[in-house]
C-alpha positions in Angstrom: 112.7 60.3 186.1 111.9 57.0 184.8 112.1 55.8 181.3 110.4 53.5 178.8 113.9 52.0 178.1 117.2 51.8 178.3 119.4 54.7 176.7 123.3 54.7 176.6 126.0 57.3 175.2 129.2 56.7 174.5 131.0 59.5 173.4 133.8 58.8 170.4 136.1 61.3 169.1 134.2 64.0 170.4 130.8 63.0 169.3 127.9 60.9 170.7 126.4 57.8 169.8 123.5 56.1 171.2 122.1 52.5 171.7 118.8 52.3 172.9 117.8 48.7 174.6 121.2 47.5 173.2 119.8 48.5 169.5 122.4 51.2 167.5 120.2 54.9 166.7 121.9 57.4 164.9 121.7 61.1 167.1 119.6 64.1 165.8 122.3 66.4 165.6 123.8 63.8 163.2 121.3 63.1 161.3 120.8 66.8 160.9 124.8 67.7 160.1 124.5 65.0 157.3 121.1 65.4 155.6 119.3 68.8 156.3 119.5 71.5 154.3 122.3 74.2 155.3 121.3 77.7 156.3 122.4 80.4 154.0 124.3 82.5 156.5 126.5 79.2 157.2 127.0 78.8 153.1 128.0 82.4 153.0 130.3 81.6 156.3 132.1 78.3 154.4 132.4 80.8 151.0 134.6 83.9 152.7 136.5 81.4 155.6 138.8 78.8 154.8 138.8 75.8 155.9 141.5 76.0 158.7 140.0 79.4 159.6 136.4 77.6 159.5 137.9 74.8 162.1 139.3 77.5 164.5 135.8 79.3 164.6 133.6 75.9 164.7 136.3 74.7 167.5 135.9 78.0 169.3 131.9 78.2 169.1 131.9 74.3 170.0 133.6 74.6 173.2 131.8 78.0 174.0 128.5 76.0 173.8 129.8 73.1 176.0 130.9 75.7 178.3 127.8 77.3 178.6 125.2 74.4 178.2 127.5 72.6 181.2 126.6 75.8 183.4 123.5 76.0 183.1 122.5 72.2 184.0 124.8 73.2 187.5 122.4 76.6 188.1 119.8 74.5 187.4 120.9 72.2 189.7 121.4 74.2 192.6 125.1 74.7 192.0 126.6 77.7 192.0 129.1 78.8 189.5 131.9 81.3 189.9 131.8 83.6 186.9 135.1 85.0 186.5 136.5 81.2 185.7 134.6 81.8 182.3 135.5 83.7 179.5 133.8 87.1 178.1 131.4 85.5 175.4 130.1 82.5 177.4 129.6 84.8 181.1 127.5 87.1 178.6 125.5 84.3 177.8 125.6 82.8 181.4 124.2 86.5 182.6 121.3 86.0 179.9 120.4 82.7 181.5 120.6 83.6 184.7 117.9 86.6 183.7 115.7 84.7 181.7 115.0 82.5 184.9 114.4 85.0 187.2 111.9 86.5 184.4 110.0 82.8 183.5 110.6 81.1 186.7 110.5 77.8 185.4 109.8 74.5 187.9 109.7 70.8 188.0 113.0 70.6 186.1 114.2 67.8 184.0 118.1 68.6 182.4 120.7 66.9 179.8 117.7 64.2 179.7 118.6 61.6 177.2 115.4 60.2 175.2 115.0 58.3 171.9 112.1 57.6 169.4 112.1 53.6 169.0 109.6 54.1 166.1 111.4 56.5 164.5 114.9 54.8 165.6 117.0 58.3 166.6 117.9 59.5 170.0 119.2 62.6 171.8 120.1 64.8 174.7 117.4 67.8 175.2 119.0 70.4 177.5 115.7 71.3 179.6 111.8 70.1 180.2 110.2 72.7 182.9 106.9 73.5 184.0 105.9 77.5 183.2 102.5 79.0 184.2 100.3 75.5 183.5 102.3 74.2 180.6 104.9 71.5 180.4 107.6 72.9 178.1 110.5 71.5 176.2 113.7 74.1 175.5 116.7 74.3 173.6 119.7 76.2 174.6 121.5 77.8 171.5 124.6 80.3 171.5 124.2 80.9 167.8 125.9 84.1 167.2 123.5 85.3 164.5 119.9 83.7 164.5 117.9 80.9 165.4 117.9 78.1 162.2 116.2 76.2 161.2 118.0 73.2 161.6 117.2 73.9 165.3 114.1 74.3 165.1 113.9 70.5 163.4 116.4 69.2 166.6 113.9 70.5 169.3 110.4 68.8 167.4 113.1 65.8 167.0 113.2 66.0 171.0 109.8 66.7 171.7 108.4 63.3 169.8 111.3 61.4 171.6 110.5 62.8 174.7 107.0 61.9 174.8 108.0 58.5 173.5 110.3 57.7 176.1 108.2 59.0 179.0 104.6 59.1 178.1 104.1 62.7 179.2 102.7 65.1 177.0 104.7 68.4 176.1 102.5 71.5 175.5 104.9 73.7 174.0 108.8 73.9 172.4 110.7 76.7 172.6 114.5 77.9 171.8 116.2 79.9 174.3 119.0 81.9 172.7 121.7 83.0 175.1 124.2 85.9 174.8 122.2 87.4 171.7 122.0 91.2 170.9 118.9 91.3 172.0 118.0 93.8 174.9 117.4 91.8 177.9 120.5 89.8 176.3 118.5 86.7 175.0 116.2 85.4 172.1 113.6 83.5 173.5 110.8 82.1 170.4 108.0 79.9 170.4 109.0 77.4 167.6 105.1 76.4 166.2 106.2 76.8 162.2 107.4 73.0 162.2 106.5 69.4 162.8 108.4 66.1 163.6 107.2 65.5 160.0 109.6 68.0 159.0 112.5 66.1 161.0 111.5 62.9 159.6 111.5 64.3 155.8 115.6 64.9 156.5 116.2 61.6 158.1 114.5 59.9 154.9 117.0 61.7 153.5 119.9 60.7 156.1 119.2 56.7 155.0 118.7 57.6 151.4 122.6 58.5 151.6 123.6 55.5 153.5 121.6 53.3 151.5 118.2 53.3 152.8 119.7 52.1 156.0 121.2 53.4 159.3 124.9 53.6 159.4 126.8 50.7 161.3 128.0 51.7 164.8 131.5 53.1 165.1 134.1 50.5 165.9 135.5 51.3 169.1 139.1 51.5 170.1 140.2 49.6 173.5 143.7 50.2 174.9 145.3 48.7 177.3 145.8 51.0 180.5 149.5 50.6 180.5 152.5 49.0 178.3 155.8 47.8 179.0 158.0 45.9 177.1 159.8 43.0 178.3 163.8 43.5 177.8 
């Protein structure tokens, strides 16, 4: 699909950074790690873990998510995937996927679509934009063990304004798609209609009102040389 503008990720130690038409934009899921307000299930998690225990579990939930959210773009793609490569928690949540779109039949797929808000200055990566029925939809993939947050629910109506921004196409409706959850077909699948982009924009205010009313300055990035040798 074609863009309003240019978008480029670079990804440095492990997270991702965005320039849009050469210009610096802070991602949503930093903005929201650094200013919005944390769930009380994840304060209760940082009071009874400590804080090597709290890396393991973060690492280990991390690179389930990856795992999973890298799948699905290759089903979704036409590729097929080989389930036994994948480990208990994220084939669960691959099964769940795989049911959900035999149940919605989604078409006209768009995934991992980067898009930013130039107004807003903030960019991202939205994991799927499909056609259901007669309505264009955005949707977020989650393998939250325990609910859907709201910090996610601000990260998809962060999306959906960039989205529409980048591409001038209209989305009718935002949804999160759970995977893996205890659910009974195996997946939470909700309509998020409770917030706005307003509510987004009320925690980036907050984001620059800790860096100084400003976005922070790009990372510096390392450049090594792509072999050494010293001369004896």
């Amino acid at each position: 699909m074609q863009l309003k503008f240019s978008i480029i990720q670079k990804e440095i130690d492990n997270t991702h950074f965005y320039w849009v038409d050469d210009e610096f934009m802070p991602s949503v899921s930093h903005i929201l790690d650094v200013a919005a307000p944390k769930e009380y299930g994840l304060i209760n998690f940082f009071k009874q873990n400590t804080p090597e225990e709290i890396e393991e579990i973060s690492s280990k939930a991390k690179e389930n998510g990856t795992l999973v959210h890298d799948a699905c773009e290759k089903l979704l793609n036409g590729i097929e995937i080989t389930l036994e490569e994948y480990p208990l928690r994220a084939k669960k949540a691959l099964l769940s996927f795989y049911e959900w779109y035999n149940t919605y039949l989604p078409t006209s797929l768009i995934t991992e679509q980067m898009v930013a808000s130039k107004i807003n200055k903030y960019a991202g990566t939205l994991d799927l934009v499909c056609t259901i029925g007669d309505k264009r939809i955005l949707i977020d993939f989650k393998t939250n063990k325990g609910a859907i947050y709201f910090t996610n629910k601000l990260q998809v109506m962060a999306y959906k304004q960039a989205y529409e921004e980048s591409t001038d196409e209209n989305i009718d409706e935002c949804w999160i798609l759970r995977l893996g959850s205890q659910h009974k077909c195996g997946y939470e699948y909700k309509l998020i209609d409770d917030v706005t982009v307003n509510d987004f924009m009320n925690v980036y205010q907050t984001y620059l009102t800790i860096n100084g009313g400003k976005i922070e300055d790009p990372p510096l990035i390392d450049v090594y040389p792509e072999t050494l040798k010293l001369k004896l």
